[in-house]
N, CA, C and O atoms as a GROMACS GRO file, in nm:
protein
  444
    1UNK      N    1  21.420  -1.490  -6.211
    1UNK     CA    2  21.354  -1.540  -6.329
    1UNK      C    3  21.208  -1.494  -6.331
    1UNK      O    4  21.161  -1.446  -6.434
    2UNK      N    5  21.121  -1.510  -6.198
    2UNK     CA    6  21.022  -1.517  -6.199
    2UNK      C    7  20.994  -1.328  -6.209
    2UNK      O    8  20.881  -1.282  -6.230
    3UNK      N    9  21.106  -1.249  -6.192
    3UNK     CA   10  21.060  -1.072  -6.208
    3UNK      C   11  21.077  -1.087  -6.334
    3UNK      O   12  20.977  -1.082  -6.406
    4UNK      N   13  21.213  -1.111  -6.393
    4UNK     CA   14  21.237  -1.121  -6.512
    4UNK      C   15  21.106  -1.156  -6.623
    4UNK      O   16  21.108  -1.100  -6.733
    5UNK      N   17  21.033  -1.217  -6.600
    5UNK     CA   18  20.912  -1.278  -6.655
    5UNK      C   19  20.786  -1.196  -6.686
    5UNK      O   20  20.734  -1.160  -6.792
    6UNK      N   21  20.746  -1.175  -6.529
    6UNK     CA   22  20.656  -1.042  -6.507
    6UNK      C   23  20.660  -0.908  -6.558
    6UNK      O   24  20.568  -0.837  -6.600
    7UNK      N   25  20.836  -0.875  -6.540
    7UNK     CA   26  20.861  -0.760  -6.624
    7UNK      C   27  20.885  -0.728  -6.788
    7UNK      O   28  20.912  -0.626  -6.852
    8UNK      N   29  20.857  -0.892  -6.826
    8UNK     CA   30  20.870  -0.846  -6.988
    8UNK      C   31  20.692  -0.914  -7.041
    8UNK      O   32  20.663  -0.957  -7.152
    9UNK      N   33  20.612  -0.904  -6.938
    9UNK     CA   34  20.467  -0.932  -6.912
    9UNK      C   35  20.439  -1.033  -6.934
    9UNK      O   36  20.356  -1.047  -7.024
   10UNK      N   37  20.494  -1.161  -6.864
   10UNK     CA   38  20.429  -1.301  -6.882
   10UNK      C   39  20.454  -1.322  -6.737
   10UNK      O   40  20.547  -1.369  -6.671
   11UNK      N   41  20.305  -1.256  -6.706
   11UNK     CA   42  20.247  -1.238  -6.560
   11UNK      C   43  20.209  -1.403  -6.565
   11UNK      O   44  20.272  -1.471  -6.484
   12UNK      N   45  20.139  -1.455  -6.628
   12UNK     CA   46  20.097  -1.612  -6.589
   12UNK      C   47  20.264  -1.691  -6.606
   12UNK      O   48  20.289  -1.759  -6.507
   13UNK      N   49  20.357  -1.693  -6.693
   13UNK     CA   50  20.441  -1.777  -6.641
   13UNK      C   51  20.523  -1.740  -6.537
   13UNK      O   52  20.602  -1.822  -6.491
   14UNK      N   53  20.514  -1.601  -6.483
   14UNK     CA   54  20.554  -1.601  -6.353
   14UNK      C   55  20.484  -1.646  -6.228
   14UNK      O   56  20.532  -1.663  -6.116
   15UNK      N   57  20.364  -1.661  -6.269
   15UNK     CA   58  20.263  -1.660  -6.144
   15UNK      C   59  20.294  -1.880  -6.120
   15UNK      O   60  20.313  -1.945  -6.018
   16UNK      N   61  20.281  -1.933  -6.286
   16UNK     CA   62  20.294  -2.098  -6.285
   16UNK      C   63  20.459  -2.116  -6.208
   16UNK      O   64  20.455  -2.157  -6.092
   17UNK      N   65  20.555  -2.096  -6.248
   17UNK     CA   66  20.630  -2.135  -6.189
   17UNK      C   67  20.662  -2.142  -6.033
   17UNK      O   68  20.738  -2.235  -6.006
   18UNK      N   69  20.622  -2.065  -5.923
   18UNK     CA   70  20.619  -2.111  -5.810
   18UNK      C   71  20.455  -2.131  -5.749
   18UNK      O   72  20.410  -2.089  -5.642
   19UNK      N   73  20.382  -2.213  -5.860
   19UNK     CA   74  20.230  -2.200  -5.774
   19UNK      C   75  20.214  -2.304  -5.692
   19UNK      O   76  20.108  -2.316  -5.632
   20UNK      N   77  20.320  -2.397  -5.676
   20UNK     CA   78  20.265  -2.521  -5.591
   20UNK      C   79  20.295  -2.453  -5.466
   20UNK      O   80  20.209  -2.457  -5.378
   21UNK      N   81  20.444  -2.368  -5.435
   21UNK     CA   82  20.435  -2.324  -5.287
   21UNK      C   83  20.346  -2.202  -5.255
   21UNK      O   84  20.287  -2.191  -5.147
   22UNK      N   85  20.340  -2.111  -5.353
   22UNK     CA   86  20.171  -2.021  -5.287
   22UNK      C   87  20.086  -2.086  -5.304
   22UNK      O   88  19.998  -2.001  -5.290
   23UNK      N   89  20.010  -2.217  -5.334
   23UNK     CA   90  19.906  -2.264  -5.341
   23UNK      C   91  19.910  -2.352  -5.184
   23UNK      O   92  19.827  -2.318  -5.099
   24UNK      N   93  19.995  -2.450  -5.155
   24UNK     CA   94  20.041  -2.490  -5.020
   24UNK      C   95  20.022  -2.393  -4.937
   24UNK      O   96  19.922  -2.415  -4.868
   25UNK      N   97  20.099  -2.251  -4.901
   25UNK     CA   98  20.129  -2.152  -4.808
   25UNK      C   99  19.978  -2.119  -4.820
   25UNK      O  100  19.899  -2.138  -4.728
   26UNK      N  101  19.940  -2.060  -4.960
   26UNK     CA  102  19.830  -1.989  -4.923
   26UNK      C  103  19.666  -2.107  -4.797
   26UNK      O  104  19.606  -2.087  -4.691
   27UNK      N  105  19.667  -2.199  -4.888
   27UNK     CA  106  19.504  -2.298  -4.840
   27UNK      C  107  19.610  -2.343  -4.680
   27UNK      O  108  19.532  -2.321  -4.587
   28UNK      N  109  19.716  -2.380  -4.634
   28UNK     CA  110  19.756  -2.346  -4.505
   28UNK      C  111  19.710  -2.238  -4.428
   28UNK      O  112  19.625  -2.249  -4.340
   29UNK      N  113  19.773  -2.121  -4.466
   29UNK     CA  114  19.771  -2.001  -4.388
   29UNK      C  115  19.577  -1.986  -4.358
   29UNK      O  116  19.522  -1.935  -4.260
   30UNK      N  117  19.522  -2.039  -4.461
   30UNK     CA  118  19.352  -1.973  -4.474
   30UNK      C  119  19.307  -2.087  -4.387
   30UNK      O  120  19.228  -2.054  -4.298
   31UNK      N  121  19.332  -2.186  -4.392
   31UNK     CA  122  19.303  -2.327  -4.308
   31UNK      C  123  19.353  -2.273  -4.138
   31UNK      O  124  19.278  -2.296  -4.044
   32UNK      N  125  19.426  -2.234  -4.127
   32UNK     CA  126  19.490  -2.196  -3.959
   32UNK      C  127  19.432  -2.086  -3.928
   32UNK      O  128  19.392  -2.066  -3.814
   33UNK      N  129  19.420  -2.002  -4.021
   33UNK     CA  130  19.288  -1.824  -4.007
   33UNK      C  131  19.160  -1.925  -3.941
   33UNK      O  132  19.144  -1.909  -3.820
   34UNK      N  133  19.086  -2.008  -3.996
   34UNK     CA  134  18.977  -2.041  -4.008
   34UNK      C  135  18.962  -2.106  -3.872
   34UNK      O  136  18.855  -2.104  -3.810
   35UNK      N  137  19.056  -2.156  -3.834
   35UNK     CA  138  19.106  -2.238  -3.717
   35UNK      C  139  19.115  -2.164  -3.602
   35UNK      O  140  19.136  -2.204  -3.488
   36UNK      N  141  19.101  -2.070  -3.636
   36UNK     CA  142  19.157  -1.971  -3.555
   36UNK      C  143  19.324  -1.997  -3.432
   36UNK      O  144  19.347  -1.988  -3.311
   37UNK      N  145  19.415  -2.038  -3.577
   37UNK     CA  146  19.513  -2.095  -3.464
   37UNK      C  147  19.641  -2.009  -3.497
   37UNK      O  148  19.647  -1.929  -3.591
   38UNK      N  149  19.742  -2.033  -3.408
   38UNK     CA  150  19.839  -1.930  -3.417
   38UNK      C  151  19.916  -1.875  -3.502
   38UNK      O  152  20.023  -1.847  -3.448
   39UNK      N  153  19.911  -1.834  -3.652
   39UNK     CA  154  19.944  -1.852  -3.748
   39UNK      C  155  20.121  -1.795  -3.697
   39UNK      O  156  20.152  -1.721  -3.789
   40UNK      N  157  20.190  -1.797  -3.638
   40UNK     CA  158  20.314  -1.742  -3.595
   40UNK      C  159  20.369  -1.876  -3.509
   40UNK      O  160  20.488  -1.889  -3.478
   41UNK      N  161  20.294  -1.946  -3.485
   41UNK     CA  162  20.366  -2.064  -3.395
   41UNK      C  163  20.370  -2.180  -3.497
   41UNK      O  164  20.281  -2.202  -3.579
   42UNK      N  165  20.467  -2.238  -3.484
   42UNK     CA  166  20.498  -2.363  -3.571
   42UNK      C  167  20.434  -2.437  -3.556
   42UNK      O  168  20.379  -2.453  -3.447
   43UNK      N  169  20.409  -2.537  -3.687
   43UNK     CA  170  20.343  -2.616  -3.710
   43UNK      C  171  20.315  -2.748  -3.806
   43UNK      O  172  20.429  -2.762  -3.851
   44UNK      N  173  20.260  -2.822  -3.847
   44UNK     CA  174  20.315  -2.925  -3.943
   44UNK      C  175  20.174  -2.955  -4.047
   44UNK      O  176  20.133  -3.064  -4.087
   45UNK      N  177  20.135  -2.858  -4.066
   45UNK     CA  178  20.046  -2.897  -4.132
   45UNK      C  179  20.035  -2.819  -4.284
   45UNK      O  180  19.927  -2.773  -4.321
   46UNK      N  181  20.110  -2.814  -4.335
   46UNK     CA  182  20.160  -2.806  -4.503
   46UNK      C  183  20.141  -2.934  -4.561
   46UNK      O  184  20.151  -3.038  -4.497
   47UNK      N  185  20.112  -2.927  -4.684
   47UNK     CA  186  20.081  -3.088  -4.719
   47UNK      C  187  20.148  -3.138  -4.740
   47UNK      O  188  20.146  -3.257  -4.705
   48UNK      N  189  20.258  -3.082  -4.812
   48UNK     CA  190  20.410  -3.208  -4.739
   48UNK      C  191  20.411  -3.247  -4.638
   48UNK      O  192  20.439  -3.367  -4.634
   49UNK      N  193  20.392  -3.200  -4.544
   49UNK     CA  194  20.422  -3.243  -4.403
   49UNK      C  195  20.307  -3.352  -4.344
   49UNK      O  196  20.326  -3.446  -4.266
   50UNK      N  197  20.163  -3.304  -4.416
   50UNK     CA  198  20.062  -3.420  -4.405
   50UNK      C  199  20.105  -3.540  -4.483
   50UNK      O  200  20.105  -3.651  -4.429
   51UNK      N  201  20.150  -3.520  -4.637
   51UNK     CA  202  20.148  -3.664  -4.689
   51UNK      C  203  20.280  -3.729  -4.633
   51UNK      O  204  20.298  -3.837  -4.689
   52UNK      N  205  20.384  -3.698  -4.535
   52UNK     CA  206  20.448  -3.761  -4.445
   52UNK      C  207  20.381  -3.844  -4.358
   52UNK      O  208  20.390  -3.967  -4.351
   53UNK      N  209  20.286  -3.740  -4.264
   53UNK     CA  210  20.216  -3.825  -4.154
   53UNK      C  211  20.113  -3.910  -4.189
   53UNK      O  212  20.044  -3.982  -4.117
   54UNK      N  213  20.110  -3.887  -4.340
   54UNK     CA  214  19.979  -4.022  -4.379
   54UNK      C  215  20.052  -4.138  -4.494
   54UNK      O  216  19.976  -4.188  -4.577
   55UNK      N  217  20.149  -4.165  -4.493
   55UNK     CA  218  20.207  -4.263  -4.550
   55UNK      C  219  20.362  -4.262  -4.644
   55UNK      O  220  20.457  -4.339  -4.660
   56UNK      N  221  20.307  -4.088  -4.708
   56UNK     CA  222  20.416  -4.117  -4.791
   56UNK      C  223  20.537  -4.094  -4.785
   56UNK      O  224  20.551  -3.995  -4.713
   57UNK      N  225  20.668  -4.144  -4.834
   57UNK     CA  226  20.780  -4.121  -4.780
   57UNK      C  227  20.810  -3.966  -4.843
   57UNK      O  228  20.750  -3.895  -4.924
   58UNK      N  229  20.948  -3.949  -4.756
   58UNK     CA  230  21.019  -3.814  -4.836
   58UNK      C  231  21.049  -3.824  -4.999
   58UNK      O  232  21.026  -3.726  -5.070
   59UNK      N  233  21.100  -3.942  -5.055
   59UNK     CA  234  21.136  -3.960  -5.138
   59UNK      C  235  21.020  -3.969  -5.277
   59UNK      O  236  21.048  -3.946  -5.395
   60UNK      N  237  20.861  -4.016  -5.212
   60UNK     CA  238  20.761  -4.011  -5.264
   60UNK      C  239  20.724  -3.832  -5.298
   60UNK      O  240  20.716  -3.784  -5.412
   61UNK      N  241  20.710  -3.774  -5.200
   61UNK     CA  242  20.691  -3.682  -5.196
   61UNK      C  243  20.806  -3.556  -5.286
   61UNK      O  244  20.757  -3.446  -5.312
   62UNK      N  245  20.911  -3.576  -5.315
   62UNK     CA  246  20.992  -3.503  -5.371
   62UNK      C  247  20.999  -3.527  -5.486
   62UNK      O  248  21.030  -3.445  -5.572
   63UNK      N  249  20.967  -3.660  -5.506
   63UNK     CA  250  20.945  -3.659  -5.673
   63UNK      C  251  20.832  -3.609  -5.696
   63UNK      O  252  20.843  -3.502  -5.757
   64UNK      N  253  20.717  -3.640  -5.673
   64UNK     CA  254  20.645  -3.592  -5.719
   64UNK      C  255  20.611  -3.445  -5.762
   64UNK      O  256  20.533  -3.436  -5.856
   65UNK      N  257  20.676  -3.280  -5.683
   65UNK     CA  258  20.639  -3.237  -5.646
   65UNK      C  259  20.768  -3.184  -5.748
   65UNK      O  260  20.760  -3.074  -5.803
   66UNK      N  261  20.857  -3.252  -5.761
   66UNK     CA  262  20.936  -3.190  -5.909
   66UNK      C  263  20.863  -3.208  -5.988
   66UNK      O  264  20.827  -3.106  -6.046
   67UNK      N  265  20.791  -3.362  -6.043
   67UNK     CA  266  20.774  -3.364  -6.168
   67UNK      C  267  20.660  -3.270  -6.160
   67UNK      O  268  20.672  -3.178  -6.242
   68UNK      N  269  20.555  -3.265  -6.088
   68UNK     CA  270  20.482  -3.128  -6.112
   68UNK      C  271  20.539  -2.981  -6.140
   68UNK      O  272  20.476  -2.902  -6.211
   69UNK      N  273  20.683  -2.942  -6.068
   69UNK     CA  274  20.744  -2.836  -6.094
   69UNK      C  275  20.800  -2.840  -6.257
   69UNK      O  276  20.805  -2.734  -6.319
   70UNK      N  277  20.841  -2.964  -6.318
   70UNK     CA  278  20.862  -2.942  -6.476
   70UNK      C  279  20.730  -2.921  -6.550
   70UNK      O  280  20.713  -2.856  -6.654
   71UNK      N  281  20.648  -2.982  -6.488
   71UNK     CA  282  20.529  -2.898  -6.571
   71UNK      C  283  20.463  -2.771  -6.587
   71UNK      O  284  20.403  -2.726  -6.684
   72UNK      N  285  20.488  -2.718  -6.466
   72UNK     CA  286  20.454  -2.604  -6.434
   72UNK      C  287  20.557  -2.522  -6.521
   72UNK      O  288  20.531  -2.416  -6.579
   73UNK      N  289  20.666  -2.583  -6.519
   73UNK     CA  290  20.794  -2.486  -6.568
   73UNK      C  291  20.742  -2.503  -6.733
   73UNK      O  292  20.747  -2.406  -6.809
   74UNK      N  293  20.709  -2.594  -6.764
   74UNK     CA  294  20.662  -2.625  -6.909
   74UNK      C  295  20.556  -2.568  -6.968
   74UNK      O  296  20.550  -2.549  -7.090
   75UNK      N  297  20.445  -2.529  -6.866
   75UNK     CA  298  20.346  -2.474  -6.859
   75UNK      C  299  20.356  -2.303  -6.897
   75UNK      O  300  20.276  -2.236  -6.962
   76UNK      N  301  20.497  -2.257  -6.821
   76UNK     CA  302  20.520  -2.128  -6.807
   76UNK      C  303  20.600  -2.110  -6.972
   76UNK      O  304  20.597  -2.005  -7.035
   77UNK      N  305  20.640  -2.186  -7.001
   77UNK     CA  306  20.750  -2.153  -7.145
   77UNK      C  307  20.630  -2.156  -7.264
   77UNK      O  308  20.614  -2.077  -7.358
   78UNK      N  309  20.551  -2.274  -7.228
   78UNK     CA  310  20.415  -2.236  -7.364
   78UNK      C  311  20.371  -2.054  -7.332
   78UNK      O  312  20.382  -1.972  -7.423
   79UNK      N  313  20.340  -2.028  -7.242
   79UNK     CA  314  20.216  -1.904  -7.204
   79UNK      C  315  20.369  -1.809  -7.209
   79UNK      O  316  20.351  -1.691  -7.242
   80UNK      N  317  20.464  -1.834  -7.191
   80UNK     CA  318  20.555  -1.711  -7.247
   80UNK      C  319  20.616  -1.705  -7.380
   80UNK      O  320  20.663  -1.592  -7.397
   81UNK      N  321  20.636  -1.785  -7.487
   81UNK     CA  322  20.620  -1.816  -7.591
   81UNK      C  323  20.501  -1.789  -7.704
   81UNK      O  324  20.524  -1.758  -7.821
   82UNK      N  325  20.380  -1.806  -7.652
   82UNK     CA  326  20.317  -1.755  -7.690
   82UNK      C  327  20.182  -1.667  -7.642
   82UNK      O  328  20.083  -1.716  -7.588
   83UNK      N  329  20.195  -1.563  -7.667
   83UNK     CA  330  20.172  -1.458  -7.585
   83UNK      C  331  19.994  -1.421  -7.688
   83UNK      O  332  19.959  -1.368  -7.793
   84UNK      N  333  19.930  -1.492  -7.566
   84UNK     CA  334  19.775  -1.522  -7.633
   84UNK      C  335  19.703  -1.536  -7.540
   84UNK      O  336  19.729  -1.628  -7.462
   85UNK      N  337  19.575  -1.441  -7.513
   85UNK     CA  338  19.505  -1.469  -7.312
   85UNK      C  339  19.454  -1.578  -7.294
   85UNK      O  340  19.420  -1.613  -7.181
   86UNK      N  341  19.433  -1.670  -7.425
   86UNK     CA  342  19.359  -1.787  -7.389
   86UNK      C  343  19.467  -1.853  -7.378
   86UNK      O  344  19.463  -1.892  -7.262
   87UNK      N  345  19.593  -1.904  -7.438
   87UNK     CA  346  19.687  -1.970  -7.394
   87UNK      C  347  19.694  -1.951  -7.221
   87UNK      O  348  19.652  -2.023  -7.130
   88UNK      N  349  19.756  -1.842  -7.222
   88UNK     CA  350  19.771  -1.755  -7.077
   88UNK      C  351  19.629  -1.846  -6.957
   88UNK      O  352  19.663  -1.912  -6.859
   89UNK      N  353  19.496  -1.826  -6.995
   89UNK     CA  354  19.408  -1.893  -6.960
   89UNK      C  355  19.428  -2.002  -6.940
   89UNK      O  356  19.434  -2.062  -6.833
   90UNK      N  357  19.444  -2.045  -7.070
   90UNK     CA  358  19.448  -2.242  -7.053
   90UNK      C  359  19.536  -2.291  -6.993
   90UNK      O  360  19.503  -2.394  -6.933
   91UNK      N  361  19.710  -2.239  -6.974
   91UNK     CA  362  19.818  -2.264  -6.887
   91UNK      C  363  19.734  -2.304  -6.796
   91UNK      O  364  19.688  -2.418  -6.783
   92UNK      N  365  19.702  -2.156  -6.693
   92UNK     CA  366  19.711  -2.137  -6.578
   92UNK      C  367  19.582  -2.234  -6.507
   92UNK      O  368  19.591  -2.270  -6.390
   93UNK      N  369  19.481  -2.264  -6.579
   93UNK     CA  370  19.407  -2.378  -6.553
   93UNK      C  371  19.436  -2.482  -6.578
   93UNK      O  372  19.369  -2.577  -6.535
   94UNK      N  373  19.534  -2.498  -6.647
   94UNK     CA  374  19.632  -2.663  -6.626
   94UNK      C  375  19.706  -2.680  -6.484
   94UNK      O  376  19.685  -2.753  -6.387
   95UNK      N  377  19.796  -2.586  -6.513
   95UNK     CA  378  19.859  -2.579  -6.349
   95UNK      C  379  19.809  -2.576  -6.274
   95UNK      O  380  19.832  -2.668  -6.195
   96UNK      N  381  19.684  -2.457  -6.226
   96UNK     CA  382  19.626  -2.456  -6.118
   96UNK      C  383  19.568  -2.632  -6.079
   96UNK      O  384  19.593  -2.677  -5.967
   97UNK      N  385  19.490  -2.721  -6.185
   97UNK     CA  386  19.455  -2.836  -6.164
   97UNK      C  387  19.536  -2.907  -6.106
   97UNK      O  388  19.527  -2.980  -6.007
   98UNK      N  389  19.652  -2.872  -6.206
   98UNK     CA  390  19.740  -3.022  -6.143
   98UNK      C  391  19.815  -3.014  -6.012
   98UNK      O  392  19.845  -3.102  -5.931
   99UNK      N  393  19.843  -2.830  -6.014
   99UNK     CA  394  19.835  -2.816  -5.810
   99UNK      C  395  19.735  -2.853  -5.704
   99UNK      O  396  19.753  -2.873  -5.584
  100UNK      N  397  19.637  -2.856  -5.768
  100UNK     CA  398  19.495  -2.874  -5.673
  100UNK      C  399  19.550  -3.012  -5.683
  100UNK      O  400  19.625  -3.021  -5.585
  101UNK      N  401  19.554  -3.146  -5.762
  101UNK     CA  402  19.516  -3.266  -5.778
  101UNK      C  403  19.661  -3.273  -5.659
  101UNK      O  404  19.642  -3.293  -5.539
  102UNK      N  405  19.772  -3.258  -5.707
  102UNK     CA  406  19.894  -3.335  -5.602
  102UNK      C  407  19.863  -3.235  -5.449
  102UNK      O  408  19.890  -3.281  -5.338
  103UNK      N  409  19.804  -3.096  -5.468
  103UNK     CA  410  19.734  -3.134  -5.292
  103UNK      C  411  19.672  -3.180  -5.235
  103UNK      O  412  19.689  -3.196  -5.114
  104UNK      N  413  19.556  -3.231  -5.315
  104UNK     CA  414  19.438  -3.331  -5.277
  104UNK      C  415  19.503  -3.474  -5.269
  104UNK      O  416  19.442  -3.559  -5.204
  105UNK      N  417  19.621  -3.507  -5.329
  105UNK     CA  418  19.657  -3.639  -5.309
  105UNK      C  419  19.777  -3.660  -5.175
  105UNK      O  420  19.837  -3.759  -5.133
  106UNK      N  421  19.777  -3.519  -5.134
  106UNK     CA  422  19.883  -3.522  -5.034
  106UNK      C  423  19.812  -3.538  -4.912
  106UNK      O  424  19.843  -3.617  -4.823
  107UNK      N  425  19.695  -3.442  -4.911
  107UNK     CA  426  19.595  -3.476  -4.818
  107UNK      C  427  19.525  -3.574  -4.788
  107UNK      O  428  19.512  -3.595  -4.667
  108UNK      N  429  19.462  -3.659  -4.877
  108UNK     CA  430  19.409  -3.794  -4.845
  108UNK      C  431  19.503  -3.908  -4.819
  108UNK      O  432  19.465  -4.005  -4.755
  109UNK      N  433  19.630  -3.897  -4.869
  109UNK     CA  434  19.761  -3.986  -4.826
  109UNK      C  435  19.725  -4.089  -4.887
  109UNK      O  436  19.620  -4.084  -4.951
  110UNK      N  437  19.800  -4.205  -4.882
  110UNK     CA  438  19.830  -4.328  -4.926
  110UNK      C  439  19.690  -4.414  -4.933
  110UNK      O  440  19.607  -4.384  -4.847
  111UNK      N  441  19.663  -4.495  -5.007
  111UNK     CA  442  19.570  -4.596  -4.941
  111UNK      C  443  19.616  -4.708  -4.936
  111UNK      O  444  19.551  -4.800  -4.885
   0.00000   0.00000   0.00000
């Protein structure tokens, strides 16, 4: 879906539909660089795996992380639908937010 997308040039709804896991993988991978830690040895520090160890259940965590994926997916059908750079723009700064906000809420965990 997501070539399919790119190749008929709705580079932003290909890029929204899987941005929560390159946004996770990526601030991981740059967080363990920085760390200077083994980026090849396993580990648990994906923010799923943090908002586990800080309160929230699996079941917390999977919903949420759909209903962000229908938006994103919703996000991607406006900006491929209509094919406009500020749409394209405004998507991808919706999504990008609302990926930043459910990682920042995975990270600080429960209160």
């Amino acid at each position: 879906m997501m070539l399919l997308l790119a190749g008929q040039g709705h580079l932003v709804a290909a890029l929204l539909l899987p941005l929560y896991y390159l946004a996770d993988a990526t601030v991981t991978l740059g967080r363990r660089l920085v760390q200077r830690e083994a980026i090849w040895e396993a580990h648990r520090t994906h923010f799923y795996q943090l908002a586990t160890d800080r309160g929230f259940t699996v079941s917390e965590i999977v919903i949420r992380v759909f209903v962000l994926n229908v938006a994103l997916a919703a996000l991607a059908l406006v900006s491929a639908i209509e094919p406009d750079a500020r749409v394209d723009a405004a998507t991808l700064a919706l999504g990008s937010a609302l990926v930043a906000w459910l990682l920042l809420i995975f990270a600080r965990g429960k209160r």
